[in-house]
C-alpha positions as a Markdown table, in Angstrom:
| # | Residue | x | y | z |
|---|---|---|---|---|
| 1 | Unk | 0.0 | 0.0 | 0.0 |
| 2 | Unk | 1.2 | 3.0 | -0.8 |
| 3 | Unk | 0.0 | 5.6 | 1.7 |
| 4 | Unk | -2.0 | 6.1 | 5.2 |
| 5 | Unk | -5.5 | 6.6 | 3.7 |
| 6 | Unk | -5.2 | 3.6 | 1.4 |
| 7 | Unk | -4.6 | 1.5 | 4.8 |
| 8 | Unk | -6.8 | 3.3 | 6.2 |
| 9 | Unk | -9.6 | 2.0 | 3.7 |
| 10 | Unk | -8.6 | -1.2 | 3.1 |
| 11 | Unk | -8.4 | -1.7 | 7.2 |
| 12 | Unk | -12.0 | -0.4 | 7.2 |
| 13 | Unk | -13.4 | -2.1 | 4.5 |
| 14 | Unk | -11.8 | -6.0 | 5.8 |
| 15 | Unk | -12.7 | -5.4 | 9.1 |
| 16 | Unk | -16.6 | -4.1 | 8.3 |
| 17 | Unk | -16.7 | -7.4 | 6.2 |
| 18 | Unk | -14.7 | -10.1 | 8.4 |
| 19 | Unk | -14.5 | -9.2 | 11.7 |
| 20 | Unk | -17.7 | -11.2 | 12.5 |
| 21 | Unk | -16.4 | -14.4 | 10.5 |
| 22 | Unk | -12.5 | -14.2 | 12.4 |
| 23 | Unk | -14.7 | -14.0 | 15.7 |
| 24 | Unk | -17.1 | -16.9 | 14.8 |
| 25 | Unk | -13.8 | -18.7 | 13.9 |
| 26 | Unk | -12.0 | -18.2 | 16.6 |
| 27 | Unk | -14.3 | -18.4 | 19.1 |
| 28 | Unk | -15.4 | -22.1 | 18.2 |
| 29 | Unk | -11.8 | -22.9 | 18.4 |
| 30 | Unk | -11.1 | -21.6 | 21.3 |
| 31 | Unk | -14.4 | -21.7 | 23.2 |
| 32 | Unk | -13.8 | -18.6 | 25.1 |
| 33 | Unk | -15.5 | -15.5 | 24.3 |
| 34 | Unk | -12.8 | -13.1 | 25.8 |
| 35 | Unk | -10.0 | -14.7 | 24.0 |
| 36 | Unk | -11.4 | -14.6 | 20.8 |
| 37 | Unk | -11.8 | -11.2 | 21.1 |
| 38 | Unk | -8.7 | -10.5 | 21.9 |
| 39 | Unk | -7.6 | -12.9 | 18.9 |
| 40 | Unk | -9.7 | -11.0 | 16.6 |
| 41 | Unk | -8.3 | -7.7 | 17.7 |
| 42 | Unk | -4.6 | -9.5 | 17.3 |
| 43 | Unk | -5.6 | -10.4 | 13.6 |
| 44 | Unk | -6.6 | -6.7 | 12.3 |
| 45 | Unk | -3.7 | -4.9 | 14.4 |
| 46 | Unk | -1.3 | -7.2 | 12.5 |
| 47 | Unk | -3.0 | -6.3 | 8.9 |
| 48 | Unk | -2.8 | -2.5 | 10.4 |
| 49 | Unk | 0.7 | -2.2 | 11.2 |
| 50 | Unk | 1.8 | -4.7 | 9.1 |
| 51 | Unk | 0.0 | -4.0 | 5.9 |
| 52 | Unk | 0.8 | -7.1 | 4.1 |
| 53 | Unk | 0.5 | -7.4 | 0.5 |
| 54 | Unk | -2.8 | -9.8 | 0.3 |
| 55 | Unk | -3.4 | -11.3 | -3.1 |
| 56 | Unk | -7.2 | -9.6 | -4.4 |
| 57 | Unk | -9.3 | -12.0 | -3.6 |
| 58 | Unk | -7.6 | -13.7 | -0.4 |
| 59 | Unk | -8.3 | -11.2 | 1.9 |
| 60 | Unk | -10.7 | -13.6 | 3.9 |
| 61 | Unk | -8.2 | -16.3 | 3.7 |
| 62 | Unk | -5.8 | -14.3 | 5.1 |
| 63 | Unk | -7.2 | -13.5 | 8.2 |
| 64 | Unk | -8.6 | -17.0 | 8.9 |
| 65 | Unk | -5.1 | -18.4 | 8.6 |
| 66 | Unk | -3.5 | -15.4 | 10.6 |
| 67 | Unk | -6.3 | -16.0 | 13.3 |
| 68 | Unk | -6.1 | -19.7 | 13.3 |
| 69 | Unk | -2.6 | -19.3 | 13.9 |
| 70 | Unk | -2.8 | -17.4 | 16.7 |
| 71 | Unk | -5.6 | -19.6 | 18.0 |
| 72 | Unk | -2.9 | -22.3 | 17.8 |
| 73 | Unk | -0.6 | -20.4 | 19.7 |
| 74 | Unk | -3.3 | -19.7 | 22.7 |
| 75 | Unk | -4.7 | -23.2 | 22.9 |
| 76 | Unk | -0.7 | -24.6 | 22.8 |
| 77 | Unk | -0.1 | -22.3 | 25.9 |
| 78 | Unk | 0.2 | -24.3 | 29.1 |
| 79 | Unk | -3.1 | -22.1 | 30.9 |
| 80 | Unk | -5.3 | -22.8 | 28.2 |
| 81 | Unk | -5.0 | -26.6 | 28.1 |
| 82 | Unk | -5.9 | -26.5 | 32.2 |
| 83 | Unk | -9.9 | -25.7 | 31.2 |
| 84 | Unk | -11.4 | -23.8 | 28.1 |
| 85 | Unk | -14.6 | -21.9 | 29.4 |
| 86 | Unk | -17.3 | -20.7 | 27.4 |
| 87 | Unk | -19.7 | -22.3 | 25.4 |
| 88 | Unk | -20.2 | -22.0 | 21.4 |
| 89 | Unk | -24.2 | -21.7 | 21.6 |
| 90 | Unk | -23.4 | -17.8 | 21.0 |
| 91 | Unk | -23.0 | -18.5 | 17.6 |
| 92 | Unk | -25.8 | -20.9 | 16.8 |
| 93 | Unk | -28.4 | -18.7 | 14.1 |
| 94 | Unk | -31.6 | -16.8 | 15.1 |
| 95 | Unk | -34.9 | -18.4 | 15.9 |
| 96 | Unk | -35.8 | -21.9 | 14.7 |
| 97 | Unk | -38.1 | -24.1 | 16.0 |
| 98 | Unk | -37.1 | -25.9 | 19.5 |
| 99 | Unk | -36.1 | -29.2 | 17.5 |
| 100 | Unk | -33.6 | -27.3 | 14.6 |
| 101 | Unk | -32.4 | -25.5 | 18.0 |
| 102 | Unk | -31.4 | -28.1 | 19.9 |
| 103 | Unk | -30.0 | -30.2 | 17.0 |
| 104 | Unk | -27.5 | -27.2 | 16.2 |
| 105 | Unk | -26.6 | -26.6 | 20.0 |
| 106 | Unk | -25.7 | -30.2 | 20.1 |
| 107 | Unk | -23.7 | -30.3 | 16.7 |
| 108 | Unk | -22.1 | -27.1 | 17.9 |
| 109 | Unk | -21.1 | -28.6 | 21.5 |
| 110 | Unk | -19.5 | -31.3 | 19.6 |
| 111 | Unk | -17.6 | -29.6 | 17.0 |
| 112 | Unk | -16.3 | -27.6 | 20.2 |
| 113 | Unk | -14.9 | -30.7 | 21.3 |
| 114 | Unk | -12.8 | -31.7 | 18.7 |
| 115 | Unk | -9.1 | -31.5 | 18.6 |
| 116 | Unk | -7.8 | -28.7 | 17.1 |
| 117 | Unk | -6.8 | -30.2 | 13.5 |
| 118 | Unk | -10.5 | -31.4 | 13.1 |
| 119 | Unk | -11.8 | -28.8 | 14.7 |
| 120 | Unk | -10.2 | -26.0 | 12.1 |
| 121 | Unk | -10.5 | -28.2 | 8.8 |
| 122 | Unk | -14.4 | -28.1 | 10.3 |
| 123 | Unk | -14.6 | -24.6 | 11.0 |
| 124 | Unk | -13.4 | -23.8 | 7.7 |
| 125 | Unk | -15.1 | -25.8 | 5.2 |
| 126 | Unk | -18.7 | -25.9 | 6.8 |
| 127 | Unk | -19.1 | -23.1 | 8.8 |
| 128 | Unk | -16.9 | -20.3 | 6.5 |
| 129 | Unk | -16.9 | -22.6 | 3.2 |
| 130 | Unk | -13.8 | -23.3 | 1.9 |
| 131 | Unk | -12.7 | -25.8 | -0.7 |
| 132 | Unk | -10.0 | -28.4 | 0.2 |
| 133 | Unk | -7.8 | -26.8 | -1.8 |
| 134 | Unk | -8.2 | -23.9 | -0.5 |
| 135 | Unk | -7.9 | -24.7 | 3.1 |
| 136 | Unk | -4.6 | -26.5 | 2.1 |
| 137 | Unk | -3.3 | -23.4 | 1.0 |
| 138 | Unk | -4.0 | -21.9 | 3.8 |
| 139 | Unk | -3.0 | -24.4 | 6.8 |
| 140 | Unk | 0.1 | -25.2 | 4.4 |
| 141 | Unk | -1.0 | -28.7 | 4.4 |
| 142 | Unk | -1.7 | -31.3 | 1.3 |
| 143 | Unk | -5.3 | -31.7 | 0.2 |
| 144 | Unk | -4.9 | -35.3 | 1.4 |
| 145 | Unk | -4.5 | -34.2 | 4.8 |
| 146 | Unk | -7.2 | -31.9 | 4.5 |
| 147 | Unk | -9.8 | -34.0 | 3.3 |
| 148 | Unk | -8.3 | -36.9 | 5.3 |
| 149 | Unk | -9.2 | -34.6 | 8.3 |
| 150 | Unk | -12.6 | -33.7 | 7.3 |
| 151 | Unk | -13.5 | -37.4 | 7.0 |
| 152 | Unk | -12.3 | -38.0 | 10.3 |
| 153 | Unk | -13.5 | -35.5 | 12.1 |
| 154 | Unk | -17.1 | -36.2 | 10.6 |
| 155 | Unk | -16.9 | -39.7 | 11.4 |
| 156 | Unk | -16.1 | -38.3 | 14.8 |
| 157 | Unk | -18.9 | -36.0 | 15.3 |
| 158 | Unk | -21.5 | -38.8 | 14.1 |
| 159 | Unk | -20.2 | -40.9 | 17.0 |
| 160 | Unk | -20.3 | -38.0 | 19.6 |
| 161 | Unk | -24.0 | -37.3 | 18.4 |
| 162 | Unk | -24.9 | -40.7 | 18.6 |
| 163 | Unk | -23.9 | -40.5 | 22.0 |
| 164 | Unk | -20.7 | -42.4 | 22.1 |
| 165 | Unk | -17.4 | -42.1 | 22.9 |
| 166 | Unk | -14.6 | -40.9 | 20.8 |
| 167 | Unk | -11.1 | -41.5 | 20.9 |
């Protein structure tokens, strides 16, 4: 970028359109409201001060990997692993009727107990809808992981929902 005002606007304009979808993101990965927060305000202060050259296009990408990252880095951290508070029904979708509500609280609650390499290949193809490839580009991963994950982590969740136990 090649002055203030341009940052300025292109700060603006990510941030009006992805601050809710870093949030959701992190939050379900990190199942505490307070820390995704804070990783949300990490992500745009780096792509402020920063202002790295983000292919047209990418943008979104780019801050889902940069706040997954840092969601990595929080739920590594020796106080996290002790208990993550919070629950994920924040982000289930306005009114349904009881049954619809209760199905996605429970799907939620699950996904929030995944580990973090199913949890993210989740998070990013079902709830922000990324292609394989393109969450391989962004984890830095082969699409064989990636989709290797995703079938896992489904079969996972079907066994959590079912009421069983998952190793």
């Amino acid at each position: 970028m090649s002055n203030a005002s341009e940052v300025n606007d292109l700060f603006e304009r990510l941030y009006s359109q992805y601050a809710d979808d870093v949030l959701r993101v992190s939050y379900f990965y990190l199942g505490d409201r307070q820390k995704a927060e804070d990783v949300c305000q990490d992500v745009f202060l780096r792509l402020l001060t920063r202002t790295p050259e983000i292919e047209p296009g990418h943008e979104k990408a780019w801050l889902l990997k940069v706040a997954l990252n840092r969601c990595r880095d929080l739920w590594r951290a020796a106080w996290v692993k002790r208990v993550v508070l919070g629950s994920p029904f924040d982000c289930i979708p306005a009114p349904d009727d009881i049954d619809q509500r209760t199905e996605k609280a429970d799907l939620m609650e699950a996904v929030s107990k995944l580990s973090p390499a199913f949890k993210e290949v989740i998070l990013l193809h079902y709830y922000q809808g990324f292609g394989i490839a393109e969450i391989a580009a962004m984890l830095n991963l082969p699409e064989g992981t990636i989709s290797s994950r995703l079938s896992r982590a489904r079969k996972k969740l079907e066994i959590m929902l079912k009421g069983g136990e998952v190793r």
